[in-house]
Structure formats: structure tokens, C-alpha cells
C-alpha positions in Angstrom: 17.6 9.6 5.4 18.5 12.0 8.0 21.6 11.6 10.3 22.1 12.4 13.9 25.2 12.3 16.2 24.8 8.6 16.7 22.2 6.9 14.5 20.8 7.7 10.6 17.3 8.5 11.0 15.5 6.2 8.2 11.9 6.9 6.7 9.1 4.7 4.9 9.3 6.3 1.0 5.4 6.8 0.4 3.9 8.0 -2.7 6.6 10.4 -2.9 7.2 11.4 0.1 9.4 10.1 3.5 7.5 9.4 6.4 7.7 7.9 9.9 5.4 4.9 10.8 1.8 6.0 11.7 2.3 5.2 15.1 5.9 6.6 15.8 7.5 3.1 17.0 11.3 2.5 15.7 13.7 0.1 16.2 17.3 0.1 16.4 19.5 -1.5 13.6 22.6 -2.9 14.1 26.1 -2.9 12.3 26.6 -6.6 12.6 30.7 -6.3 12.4 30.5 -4.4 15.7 26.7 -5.1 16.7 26.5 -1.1 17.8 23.4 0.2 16.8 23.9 2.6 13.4 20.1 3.6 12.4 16.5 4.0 13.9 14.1 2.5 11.6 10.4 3.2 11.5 8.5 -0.1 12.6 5.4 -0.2 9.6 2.2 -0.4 10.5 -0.9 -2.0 9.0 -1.9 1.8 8.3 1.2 2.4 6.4 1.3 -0.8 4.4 -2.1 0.6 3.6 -1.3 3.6 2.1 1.6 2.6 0.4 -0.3 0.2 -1.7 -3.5 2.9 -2.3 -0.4 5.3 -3.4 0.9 2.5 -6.2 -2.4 1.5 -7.2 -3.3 5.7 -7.7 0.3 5.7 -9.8 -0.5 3.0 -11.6 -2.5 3.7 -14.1 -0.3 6.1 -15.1 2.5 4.1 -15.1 1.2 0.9 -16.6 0.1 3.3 -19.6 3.5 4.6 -20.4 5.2 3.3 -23.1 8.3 1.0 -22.7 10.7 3.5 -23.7 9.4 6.2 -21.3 9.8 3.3 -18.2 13.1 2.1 -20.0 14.6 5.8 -19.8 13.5 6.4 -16.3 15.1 2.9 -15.4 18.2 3.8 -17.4 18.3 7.2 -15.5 18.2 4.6 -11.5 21.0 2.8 -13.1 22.8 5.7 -13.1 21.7 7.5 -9.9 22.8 4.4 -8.3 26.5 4.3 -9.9 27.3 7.7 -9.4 26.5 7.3 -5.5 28.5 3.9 -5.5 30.5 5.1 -3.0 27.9 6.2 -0.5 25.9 3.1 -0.8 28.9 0.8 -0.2 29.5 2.3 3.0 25.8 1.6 3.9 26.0 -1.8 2.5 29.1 -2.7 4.3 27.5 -1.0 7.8 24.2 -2.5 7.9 24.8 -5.8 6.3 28.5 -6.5 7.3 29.8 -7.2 3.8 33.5 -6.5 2.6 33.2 -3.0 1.2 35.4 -3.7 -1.5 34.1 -6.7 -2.7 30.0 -5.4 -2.8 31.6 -2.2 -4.9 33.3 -4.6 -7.8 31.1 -7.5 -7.7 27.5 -6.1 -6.5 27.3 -2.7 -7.8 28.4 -3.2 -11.3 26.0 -6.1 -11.6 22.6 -3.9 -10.4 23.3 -1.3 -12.7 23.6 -3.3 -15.7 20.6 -5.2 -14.4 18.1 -1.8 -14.4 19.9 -1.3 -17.9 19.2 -4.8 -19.6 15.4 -4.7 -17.8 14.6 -1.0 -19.9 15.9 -2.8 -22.7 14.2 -5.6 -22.4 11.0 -3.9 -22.0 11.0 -2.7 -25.6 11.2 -6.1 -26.7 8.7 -8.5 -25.4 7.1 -10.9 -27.5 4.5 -13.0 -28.2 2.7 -15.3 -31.1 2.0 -13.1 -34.3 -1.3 -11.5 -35.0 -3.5 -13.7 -37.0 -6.7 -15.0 -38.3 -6.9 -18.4 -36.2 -10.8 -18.7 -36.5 -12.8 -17.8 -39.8 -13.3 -13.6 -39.6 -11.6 -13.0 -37.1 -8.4 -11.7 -35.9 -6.7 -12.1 -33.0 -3.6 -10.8 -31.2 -2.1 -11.1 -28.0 -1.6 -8.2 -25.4 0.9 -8.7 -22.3 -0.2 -6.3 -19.8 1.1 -5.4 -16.4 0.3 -7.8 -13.3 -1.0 -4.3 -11.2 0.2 -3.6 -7.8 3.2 -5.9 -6.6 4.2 -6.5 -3.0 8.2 -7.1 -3.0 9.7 -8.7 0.7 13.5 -8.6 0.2 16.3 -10.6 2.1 18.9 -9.3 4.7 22.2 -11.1 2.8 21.7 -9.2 -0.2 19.6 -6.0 0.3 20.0 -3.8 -2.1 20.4 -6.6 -5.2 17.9 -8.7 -4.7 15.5 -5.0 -4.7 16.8 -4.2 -8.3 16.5 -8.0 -9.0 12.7 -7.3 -8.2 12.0 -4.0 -9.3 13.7 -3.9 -12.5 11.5 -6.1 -14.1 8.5 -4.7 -12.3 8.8 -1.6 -12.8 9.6 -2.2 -16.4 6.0 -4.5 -17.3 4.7 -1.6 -15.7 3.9 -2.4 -12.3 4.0 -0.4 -9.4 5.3 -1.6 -6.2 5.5 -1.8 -2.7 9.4 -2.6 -1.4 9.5 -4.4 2.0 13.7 -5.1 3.2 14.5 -7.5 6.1 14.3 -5.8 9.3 17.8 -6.1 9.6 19.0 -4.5 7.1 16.7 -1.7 5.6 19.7 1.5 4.7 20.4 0.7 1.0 16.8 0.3 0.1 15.4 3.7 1.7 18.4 4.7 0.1 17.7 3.4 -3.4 13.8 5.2 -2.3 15.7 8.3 -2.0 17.7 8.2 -5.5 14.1 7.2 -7.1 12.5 10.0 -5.9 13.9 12.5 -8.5 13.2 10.2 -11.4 10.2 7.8 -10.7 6.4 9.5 -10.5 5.1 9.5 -7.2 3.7 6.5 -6.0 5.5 4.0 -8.6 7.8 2.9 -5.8 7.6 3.0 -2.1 9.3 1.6 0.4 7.9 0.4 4.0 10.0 -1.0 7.0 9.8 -3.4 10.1 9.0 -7.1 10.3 7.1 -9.6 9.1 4.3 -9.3 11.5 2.4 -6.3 10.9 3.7 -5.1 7.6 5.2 -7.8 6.1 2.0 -9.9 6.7 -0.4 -6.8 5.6 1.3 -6.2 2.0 0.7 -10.0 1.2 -3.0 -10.2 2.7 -3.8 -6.5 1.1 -6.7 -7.1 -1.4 -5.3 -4.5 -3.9 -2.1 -6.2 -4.0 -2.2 -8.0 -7.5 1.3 -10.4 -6.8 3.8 -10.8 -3.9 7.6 -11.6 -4.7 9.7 -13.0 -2.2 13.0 -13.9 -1.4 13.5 -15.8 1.6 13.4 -19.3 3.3 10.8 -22.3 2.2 8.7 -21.5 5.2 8.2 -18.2 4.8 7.3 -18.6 1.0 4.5 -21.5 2.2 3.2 -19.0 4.4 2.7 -16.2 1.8 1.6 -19.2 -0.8 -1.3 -20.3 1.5 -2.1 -16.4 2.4 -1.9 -15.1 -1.3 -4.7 -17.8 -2.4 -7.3 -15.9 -0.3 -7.1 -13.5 -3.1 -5.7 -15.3 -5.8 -2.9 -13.8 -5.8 0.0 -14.4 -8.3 2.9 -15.4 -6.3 6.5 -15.3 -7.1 8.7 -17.4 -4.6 13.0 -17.7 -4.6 13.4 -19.3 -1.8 16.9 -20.8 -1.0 18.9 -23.7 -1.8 21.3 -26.2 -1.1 23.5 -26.3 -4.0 25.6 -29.2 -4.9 29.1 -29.0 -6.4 30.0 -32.5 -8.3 33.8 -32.6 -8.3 34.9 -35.3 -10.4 38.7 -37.4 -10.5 39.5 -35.4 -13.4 39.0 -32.1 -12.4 41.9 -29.1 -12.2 42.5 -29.2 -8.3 43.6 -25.8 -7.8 41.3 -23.7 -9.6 38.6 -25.7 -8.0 39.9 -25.0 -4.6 40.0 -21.4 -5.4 36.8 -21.1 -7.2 34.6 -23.3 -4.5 36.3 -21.5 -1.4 35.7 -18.4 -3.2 31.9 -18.8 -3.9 31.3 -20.7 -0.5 32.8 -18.1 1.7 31.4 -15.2 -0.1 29.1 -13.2 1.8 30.6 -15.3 4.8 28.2 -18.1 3.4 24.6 -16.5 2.9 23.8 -16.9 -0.1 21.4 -19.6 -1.7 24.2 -20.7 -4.3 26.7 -20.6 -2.6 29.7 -23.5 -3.0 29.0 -24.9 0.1 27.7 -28.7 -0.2 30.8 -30.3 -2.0 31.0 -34.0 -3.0 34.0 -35.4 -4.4 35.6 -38.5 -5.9 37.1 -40.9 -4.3 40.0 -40.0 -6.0 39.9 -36.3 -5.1 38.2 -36.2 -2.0 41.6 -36.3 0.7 43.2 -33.3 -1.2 39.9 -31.4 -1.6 39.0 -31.8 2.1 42.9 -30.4 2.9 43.0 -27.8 0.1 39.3 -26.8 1.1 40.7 -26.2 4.8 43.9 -24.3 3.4 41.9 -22.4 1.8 39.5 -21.5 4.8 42.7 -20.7 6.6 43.3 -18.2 4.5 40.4 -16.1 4.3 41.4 -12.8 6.0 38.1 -12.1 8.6 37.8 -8.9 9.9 37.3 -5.2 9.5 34.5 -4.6 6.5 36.2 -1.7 5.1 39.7 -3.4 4.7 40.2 -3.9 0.8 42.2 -7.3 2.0 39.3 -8.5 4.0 37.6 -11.4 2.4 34.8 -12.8 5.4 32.8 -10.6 7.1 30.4 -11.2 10.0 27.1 -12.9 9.9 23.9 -11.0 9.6 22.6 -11.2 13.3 23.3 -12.9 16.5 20.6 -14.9 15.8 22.2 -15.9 12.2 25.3 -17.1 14.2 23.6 -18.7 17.0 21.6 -20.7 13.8 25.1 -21.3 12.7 26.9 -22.8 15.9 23.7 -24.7 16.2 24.6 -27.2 13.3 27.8 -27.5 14.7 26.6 -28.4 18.3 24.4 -30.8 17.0 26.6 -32.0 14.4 26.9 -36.0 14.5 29.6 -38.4 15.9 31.0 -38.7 11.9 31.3 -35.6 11.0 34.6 -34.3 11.8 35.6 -30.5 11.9 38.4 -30.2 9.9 38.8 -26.5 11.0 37.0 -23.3 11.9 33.9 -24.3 14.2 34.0 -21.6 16.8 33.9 -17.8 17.0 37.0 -15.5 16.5 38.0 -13.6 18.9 36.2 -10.4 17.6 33.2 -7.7 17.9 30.2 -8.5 16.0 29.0 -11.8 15.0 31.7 -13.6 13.4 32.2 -16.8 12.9 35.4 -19.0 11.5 35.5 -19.9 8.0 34.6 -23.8 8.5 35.0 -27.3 6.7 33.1 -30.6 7.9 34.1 -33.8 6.4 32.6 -37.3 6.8 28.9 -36.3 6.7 26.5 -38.7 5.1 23.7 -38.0 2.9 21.0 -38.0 5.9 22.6 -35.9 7.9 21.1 -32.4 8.8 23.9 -29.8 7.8 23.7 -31.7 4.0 20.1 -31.6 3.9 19.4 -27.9 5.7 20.4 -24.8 4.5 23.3 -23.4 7.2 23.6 -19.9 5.4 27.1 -19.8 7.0 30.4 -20.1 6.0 30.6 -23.9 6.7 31.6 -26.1 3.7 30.8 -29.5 3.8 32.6 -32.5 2.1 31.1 -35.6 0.9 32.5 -38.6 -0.7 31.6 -40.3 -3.4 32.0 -43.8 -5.4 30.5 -43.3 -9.5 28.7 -40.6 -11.1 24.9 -42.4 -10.2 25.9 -41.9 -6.5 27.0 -38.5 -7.4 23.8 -37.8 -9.3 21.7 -39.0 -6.6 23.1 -37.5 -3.6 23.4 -34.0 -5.6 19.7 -34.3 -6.2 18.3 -35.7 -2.6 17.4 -32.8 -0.5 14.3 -30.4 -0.6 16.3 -27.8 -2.9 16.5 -27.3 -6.4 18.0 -23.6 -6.8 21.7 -24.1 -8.2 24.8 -26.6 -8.5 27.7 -27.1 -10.4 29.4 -30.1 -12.3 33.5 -30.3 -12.3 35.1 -32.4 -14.9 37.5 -32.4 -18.1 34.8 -34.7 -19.4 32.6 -32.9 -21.7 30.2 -36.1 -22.4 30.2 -36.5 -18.8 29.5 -32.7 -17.9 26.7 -33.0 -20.1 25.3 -35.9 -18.4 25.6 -34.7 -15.3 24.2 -31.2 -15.9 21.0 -33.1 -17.5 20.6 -35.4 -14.9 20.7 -32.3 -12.1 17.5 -31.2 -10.8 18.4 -27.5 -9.8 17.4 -24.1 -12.4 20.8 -23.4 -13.1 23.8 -25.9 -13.6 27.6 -24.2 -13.6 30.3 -26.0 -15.4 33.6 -25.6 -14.4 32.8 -22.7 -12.4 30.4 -21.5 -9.8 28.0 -18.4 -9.7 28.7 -16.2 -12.4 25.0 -14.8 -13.2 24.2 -12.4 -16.6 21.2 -10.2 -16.6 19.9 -12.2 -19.3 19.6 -15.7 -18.4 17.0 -16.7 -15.5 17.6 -17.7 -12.1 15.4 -19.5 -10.2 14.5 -23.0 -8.7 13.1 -25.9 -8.6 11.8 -28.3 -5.8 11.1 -26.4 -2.5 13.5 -23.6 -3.8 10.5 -22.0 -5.1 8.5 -20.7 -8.6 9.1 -18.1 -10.7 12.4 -16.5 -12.2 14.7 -13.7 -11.7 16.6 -11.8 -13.9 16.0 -12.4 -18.2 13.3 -12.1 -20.0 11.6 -14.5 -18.1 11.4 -12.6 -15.2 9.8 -10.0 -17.3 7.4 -12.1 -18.5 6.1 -13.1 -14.6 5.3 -9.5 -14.1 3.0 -9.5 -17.1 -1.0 -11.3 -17.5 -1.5 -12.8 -21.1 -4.2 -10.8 -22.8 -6.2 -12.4 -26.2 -7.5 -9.5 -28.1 -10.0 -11.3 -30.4 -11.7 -8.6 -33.3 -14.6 -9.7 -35.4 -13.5 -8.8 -39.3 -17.3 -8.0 -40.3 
């Protein structure tokens, strides 16, 4: 990346080298706290997508051929690259995707790097059924071998992770791959092209930029892409799901979520606040598991809709490189126009409790928010807002609870709030979401999975699992005579 008086120049990072799109075309990006633009990014054309995929299929022989502990060490070596810039890519973080500086370099940061670190473990250690003799003379054994060439389209709320989340275990099966970011928020990912550069071979990773349409739609229809990962919406991942099968591609889909937090009678009222304020405001609201569709007791459900609101009321909003700021700004315009949009249409029950309307600042902010008296049909329970709106439901018994917790298109993530460990365990069983919290909400380890069910997509990320997905099952099948 190259910086001028007013804007950082960013490149596409292709088989080694940084390039500008084959046609010249840019675009500006925007810092979305002030919506000034900060960057010129090169707008990727079919031709580029093309070459950066010819470039990781040329490195991946090589690659693919290494052993685990050669692609371990580089991946130890990213890891880090990546802490010892912190610093640097915080302010880019914070710039280009309006997130609370402090809060992306203790909570964000230290969670990629040990990430990269678990994945180069991890590829030492894959496993599979023992070698054996399963039919008369012969033995057989099972090879896991890497998926080839993988097409990677990343979100705009969490850049730079959910690119670790993807190439950590890609790189370490032994794939090579081709890194698309949100148009929106591209920095940290040329940036993380940048660190590669001195410790990846050519070609293992590059990175492209611009929109969906050409380049994100040319990596998934490209004939020597082998599997495309994506994180994004339900749409975008039926799109790619339909396009893949013209090649059979294998396809690897996260794709947002709704996620329920069951707060029963029993539960400890102020650390639930806290938590659920905490995790539903994070990020200002974008994030697929994020604490923001709440149903509570009967019992609870007055002092959780007030405490929720306290709690909004305190969020401090505001400058992104503030160490007390807590709730940045939306992504885009467009994000918060999406936003007020569920507001504006919201229906005669629903009452805002408070928030609702834009602060009185530069960027695209929007109040912390609570809505109570929703039902179960309503659109802002059953739609993804990706805002910092928390909702409040009410319920009677734990088969309402169960049911309304379950009854929308998304099965990413939830969490269960009780003293009751029977119940808990109920509850948690009953849930139809990949990962059930107890207690708490959102604390992830690089070594248990994420991912969905439902319309939240297929596939996992982080673990061993994830791992796997990036591997084809191999039987090797040798004649003993």
C-alpha cells in the first residue's frame, strides 16, 4: 500500500506481486465514522480474477506438496507478522471499518493470531481410520489431500478475521487461495497480502478487490477454482450455491444468523444485562451472533426490557480511536438506511423503548436501540437487522421459548440463561442453531467449530473441522501379491 497526501493507494496482491486492476478503474473507500474518503481501491477485473487464480493453481503444486510442518512454520511466522504490526492494522481496521480501535486490538487481534497458530498445529495432526487389510490381500489406507484452488469472498463487519478464519485452515490442508474483501472495506486484507509476501511463496495467496459483479462473480464461475468460501448473507450464498454446481464446485457457505438468547425467571439479572448489551452492541450490531433477538420470562421480561435500555444508554458512541468508545458507526450509508428501514416499517406493537434515530454526528451512526412488544411474525424477529437494535420478546414456558428460539430461517448461534442445569441442558438440546452458549454469549476458541444450520449455511469455521472441509478423502487401496 502506497500513501498519498489524501488517500492510501491500495493494490491487488498477485502471485507475488501488487498490481493495479487491468483496466486502471478505482474506487474511493470511505471511513464510515466520518464518511471522508481514506483509500483508492483498484476495481478487479475478469482479467485479474483470471490471473490470480492461474498464479495459485502454478503455486500449488508446490504448496500442496509441502509437508505440514513446512506450511505450519510459515503460518506460525503470519501469526507473528500480524502481532508485531498490531498497531498499524488497528488503525486501518478502525479507519476503514469504523470499529472501536481499542476494542478490535484486545478482542480481534489476539484471537487471529492464535487462530494461524492452532491451524499450523493442527495441520500436523489430521486423522483418519487406520491402515488396514478390509478386503482379503489387500491393504488400504486413507489419504486426505488438499481441495486445490479456493476462492475466499470475505465480509465488511469483520475484514481482516473472517480472512484468517478462511485462510488458516486453507492454507494449512494445502490449498492456495484467491482472497476477495467487501468492497467496503478492503485495507487490512491488502494489508495482511503485504505481511504474506515475505513469508508465503509466490502465488499461495493473493488478494483481488472491487465488487461482486465482475470479480466477485468471476472467482466463483472460474473453472480452475476447486471450492468457494463465503461469508455473507443467505442470498448471496444461494447465488454462489446455484453458480458453483456448473462446475461442481465444493462450496463452503456462513451465512448469517438470527441468534436467540432464552433468558429464563431464574437467571442473574445483572450479569445478563451486561453480557447481552455487551455482545448485541458490539460491532454496533454486525455480527451474525450477536445478542440481539432476546426472549424473556414472564417474570424477567419488565426489568430486562428497562435494564436492556439502561444499558443502551450507556454505550459511549463516538470517536473510533477513543479507548472509552464502545459503538461505532455502521459500515455504509446504505447499512444505516437498511437499519432505519426496520424501524420505519416497524409495526403498531412494537414500541421503541429508546435509540431509534441518528445521533447528531459525522458518519453513519445510529443510536444504540431496544424494541419491545414484537411478536414472533414480525419482520425485525425474523430478518437479520445487522444493527445495533435489540429486540425483546416475551414469553410464557420453556415449549414457547423453544419454539419461538427456533422459528426463523437461521440456525447459526444462541444462548440459554438459567440456574437450572437440567433445564440448560434441555434447552441447549432442543435448539436448532451450531453453537449453543450457556450463561454467556460469544466467547469462540480456535478449536471448536462454528457454523450453522438452517439457511445460516454449510460447512465450519475454525477446529479441526474446518480443516477437514479444505481436504478430499483419498482411498489408497494396494494389492498384497
Amino acid at each position: 500500500m502506497a500513501t498519498t497526501e489524501t488517500k492510501t493507494k491500495l493494490q491487488n496482491y498477485i502471485g507475488g506481486e501488487f498490481t493495479d486492476a487491468a483496466d486502471g478503474a478505482t474506487e474511493d473507500v470511505l471511513n464510515p465514522a466520518t464518511a471522508e474518503p481514506i483509500a483508492e481501491m483498484p476495481l478487479s477485473t475478469a482479467e485479474d480474477v483470471d490471473r490470480a487464480v492461474r498464479a495459485a493453481r502454478t503455486a500449488f503444486e508446490g504448496w500442496s506438496t509441502a509437508t505440514p510442518g513446512e506450511r505450519g512454520l510459515a503460518l506460525i511466522k503470519l501469526a507473528d507478522a500480524i502481532e508485531d504490526n498490531a498497531d498499524e492494522i488497528a488503525d486501518l481496521e478502525a479507519a476503514n471499518a469504523g470499529k472501536p480501535r481499542h476494542a478490535f486490538l484486545e478482542d480481534e487481534i489476539p484471537f487471529m493470531v492464535d487462530n494461524l497458530r492452532f491451524f499450523a498445529g493442527a495441520a500436523r495432526c489430521l486423522e483418519g481410520k487406520a491402515a488396514g487389510e478390509y478386503t482379503e490381500g489387500y491393504t488400504s489406507m486413507i489419504r486426505r489431500e488438499a481441495v486445490g484452488v479456493v476462492g475466499q469472498i470475505t465480509p465488511w463487519n469483520y475484514p481482516l478475521m473472517m480472512a484468517i478464519w478462511k485462510i488458516g485452515p486453507a492454507l494449512a490442508a494445502g490449498c492456495t487461495t484467491v482472497v476477495k474483501p467487501a468492497e467496503t472495506t478492503p485495507m487490512t486484507t491488502v494489508k495482511l497480502a503485504e505481511l504474506a509476501g515475505d513469508i508465503l511463496p509466490k502465488g499461495v495467496l493473493n488478494v483481488v478487490t472491487g465488487h461482486g459483479e465482475p470479480a466477485g462473480a468471476s472467482l466463483v464461475t472460474h473453472p480452475d477454482v476447486d471450492m468457494v468460501s463465503l461469508t455473507g448473507s443467505p442470498e448471496t450464498g444461494k447465488w454462489i450455491a446455484k453458480a458453483a454446481s456448473d462446475t461442481l464446485k465444493k462450496v463452503h457457505l456462513e451465512l448469517g444468523g438470527k441468534a436467540p438468547v432464552v433468558v429464563f425467571d431464574d437467571v442473574e439479572l445483572e450479569t445478563a444485562l451486561e453480557t447481552i448489551a455487551g455482545t448485541g452492541y458490539y460491532n454496533a450490531g454486525q455480527d451474525c451472533t450477536a445478542a440481539t433477538r432476546v426472549l424473556a420470562g414472564k417474570g424477567v421480561y419488565d426489568d430486562f426490557v428497562s435494564g436492556l435500555a439502561e444499558q443502551a444508554n450507556g454505550q459511549v458512541v463516538g470517536d473510533t480511536l477513543l479507548d472509552d468508545t464502545t459503538l461505532g458507526p455502521l459500515n455504509s450509508e446504505r447499512q444505516r438506511e437498511r437499519v432505519e428501514g426496520f424501524i420505519e416499517r416497524g409495526p403498531d406493537n412494537a414500541e421503541v423503548v429508546t435509540g431509534g434515530k441518528r445521533p447528531d454526528l459525522p458518519g453513519f451512526y445510529y443510536e444504540p436501540t431496544v424494541i419491545s412488544g414484537l411478536e414472533q411474525d414480525d419482520e425485525m424477529i425474523q430478518k437479520e437487522i445487522f444493527g445495533p437494535v435489540i429486540t425483546v420478546q416475551q414469553f410464557d414456558d420453556e415449549e414457547k421459548a423453544i419454539e419461538w428460539a427456533n422459528g426463523t430461517r437461521y440456525g447459526l448461534a444462541s444462548s440459554v440463561w438459567t440456574r437450572d442445569v437440567g433445564r440448560a441442558m434441555r434447552v441447549s438440546k432442543a435448539l436448532r442453531f451450531g453453537c449453543v452458549w450457556v450463561n454467556d454469549h460469544i466467547p469462540l476458541a480456535s478449536e471448536m467449530p462454528h457454523g450453522g444450520y438452517k439457511q445460516s449455511g454449510y460447512g465450519k469455521d475454525l477446529s479441526s473441522y474446518s480443516l477437514e472441509d479444505y481436504t478430499e478423502v483419498k482411498h489408497v487401496m494396494v494389492s498384497l501379491g
